[in-house]
N, C-alpha and C positions, 0 to 999 in steps of 0.2 A: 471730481467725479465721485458721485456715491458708492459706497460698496457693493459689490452683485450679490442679489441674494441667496441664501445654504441650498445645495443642488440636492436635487434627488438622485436617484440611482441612476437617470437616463438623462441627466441634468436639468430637467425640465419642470418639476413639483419641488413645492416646499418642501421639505423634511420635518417628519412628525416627529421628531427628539434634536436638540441642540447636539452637534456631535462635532466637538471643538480638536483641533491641532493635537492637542495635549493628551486630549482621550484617547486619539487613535497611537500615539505614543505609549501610551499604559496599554493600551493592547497588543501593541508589538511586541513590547518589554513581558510581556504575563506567557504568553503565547511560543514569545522564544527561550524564556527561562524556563519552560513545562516542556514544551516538546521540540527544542531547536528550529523551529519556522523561524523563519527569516521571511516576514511581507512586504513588500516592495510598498515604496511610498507611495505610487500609485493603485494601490488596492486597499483605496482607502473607501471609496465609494461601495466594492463590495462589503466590506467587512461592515458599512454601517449598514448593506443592506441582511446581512445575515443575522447580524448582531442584534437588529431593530426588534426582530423576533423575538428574541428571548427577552427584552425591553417588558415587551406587554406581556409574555407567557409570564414573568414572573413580577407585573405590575410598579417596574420602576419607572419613572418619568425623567430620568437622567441616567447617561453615559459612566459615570462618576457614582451614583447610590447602584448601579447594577454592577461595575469594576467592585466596587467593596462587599458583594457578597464571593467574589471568586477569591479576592485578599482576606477573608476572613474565614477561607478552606473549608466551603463545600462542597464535597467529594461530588454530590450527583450534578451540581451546577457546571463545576468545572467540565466533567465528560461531555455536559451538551454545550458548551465554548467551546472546545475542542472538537465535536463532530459541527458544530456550525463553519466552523476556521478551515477545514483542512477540504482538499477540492480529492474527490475519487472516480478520474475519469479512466474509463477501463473498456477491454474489450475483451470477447476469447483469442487467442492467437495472439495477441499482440504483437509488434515486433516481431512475424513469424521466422524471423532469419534464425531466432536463436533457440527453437525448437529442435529442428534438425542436427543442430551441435547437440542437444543433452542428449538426444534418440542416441546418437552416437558414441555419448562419453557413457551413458546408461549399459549400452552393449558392452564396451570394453571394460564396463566392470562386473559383468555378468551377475548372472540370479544365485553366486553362490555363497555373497554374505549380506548384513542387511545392508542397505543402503539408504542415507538420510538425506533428505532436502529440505531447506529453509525457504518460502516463501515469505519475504517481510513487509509486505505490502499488500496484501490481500486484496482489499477492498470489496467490494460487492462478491467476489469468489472467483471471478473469470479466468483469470489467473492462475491459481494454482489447481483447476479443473482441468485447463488447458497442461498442465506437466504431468496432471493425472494421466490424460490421454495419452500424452505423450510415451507416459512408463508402460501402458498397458500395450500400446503401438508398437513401444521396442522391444517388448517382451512376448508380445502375443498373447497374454494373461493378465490380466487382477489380480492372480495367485500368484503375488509377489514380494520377497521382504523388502517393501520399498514404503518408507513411510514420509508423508509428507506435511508437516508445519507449516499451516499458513496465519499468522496474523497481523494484525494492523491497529492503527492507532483510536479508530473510530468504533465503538461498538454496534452503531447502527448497522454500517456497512457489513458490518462480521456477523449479524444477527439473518441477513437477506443471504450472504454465504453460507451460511449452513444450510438454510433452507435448502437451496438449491432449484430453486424454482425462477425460470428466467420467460421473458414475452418470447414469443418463437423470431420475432425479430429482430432477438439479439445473438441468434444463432445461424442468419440468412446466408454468411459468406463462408460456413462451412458446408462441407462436404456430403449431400443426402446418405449416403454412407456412414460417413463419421455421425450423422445428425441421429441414425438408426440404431449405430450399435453403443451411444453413450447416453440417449436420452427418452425417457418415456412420455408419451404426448399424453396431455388431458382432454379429460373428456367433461361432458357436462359445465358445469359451475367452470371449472378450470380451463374449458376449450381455449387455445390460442397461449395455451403456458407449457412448456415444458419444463422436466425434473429428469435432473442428472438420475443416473442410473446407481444403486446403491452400491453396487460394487464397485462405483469409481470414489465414491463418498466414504468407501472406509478405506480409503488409503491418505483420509486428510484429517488432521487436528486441528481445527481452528480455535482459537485461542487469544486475548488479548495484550500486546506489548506496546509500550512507548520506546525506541529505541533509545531515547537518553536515561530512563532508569538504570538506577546503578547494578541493577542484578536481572537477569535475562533468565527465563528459566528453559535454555536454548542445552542439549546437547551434543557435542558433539563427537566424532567428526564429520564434519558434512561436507557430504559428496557435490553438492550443489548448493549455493547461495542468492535464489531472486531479490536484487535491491534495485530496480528499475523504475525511474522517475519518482527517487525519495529524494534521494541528493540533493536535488536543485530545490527543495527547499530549504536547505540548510548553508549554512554561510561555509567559507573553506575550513577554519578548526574543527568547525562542529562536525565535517565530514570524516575528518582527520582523525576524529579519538573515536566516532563508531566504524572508520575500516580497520582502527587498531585493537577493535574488538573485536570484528571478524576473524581476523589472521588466527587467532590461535583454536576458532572452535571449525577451522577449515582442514579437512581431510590434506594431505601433504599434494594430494594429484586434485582436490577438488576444483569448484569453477566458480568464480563469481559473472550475474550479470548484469549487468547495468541501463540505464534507459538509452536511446539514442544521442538524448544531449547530454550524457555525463561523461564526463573522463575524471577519471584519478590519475592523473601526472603527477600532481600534488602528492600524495601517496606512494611513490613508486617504489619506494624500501620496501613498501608491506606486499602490494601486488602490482605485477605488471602485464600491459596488453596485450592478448594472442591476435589482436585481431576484432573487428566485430563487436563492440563492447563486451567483449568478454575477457574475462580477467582471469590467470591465477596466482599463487602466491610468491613473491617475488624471490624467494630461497625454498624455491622448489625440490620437494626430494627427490630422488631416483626411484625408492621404491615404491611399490605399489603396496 
């Protein structure tokens, strides 16, 4: 039986670059030595569809001469393998179960010192706009020492968060209410876009982190920690030694939360479960 020919992305076309066993092997190995991804053997087909790009953006005709400009450390190349690699699927609200917890854990530490939150997954902004709301919600104000860090591993994505400028369709399942008093509609050129409102925008720092760098310029202690659907790109150690990096910049009552599919069992020395993917620290103090 002859061998079937190299698929396309939808298996159906040839594929414009050779992209052999091995290659996709050098980009696992690059990928999770830079940013602890772990890609499943099966997301092979995407990665040559992402990868292909940067092929022609930067005119190599092989899998193998485009890998040796990333092995031979160039900074701006590697940021865009890494924003081609990583997937930033996102919503406002997401997971809204675990809003209503920080509304709550927010109150009980009231407006009377500052209060820090970690958002480590930013992506496109939905995210940590959604905690914005949420602070201003529990408090009644903007005029609040609540400051919140959001960033993420992709620049591109963190470049659209700041902006803060979203399709009004990606605001449809809130609240005409909420939709009024966080977001200003455009007009003109802009009609059909809306922009977070500026006083929800300075309660965030957006900023670039790889969680495996050895130095986070993260302080703490935080009152709150979003790592929601980071985990599961990472293999069990790699999880292992960034929640052994949380524990200590976490406030003694703060909160971690996690995505729907993660659990740290694995971890339970460091933090254990209240409930609801939400986590605190597993030698919890008493005091406040």
């Amino acid at each position: 039986m002859p061998p079937l020919p190299p698929r396309g992305e939808a298996g159906s076309q040839l594929r414009e670059f050779e992209f052999t066993a091995a290659d996709f092997e050098r980009v696992r190995k690059l990928i999770h030595q830079y940013a602890g991804i772990s890609l499943s053997p099966i997301k092979q087909d995407m990665v040559y569809s992402r990868l292909a790009r940067r092929l022609r953006a930067t005119g190599k005709r092989t899998f193998a001469d485009y890998l040796a400009i990333l092995e031979s450390g160039d900074r701006e190349e590697w940021e865009r393998f890494v924003n081609s690699l990583t997937t930033n699927l996102t919503s406002f609200f997401r997971e809204p179960h675990h809003f209503p917890i920080l509304a709550d854990h927010l109150r009980k530490i009231g407006a009377g010192r500052p209060i820090k939150i970690w958002c480590s997954a930013a992506s496109t902004g939905e995210e940590p706009y959604s905690i914005a709301m949420t602070v201003v919600e529990a408090f009644g104000t903007a005029d609040v020492p609540v400051s919140i860090l959001a960033t993420d591993l992709d620049t591109n994505v963190l470049a659209t968060a700041q902006k803060g400028v979203y399709p009004a369709e990606r605001v449809d399942k809130m609240s005409p209410e909420r939709i009024k008093r966080f977001f200003l509609k455009g007009t003109g050129s802009q009609e059909g876009q809306l922009c977070v409102r500026p006083e929800l925008r300075k309660l965030i720092t957006f900023q670039r982190i790889n969680l495996l760098e050895p130095n986070w310029p993260v302080k703490g202690p935080l009152d709150a920690l979003f790592c929601r659907n980071v985990m599961i790109y990472f293999d069990k150690p790699t999880q292992y030694k960034i929640l052994s990096r949380f524990a200590p910049l976490m406030h003694p009552l703060g909160l971690l939360f996690a995505g729907h599919s993660e659990s740290f069992l694995h971890a339970a020395d460091l933090f254990r479960s209240q409930g609801k993917t939400v986590y605190e620290l597993a030698r919890r103090a008493t005091a406040g």
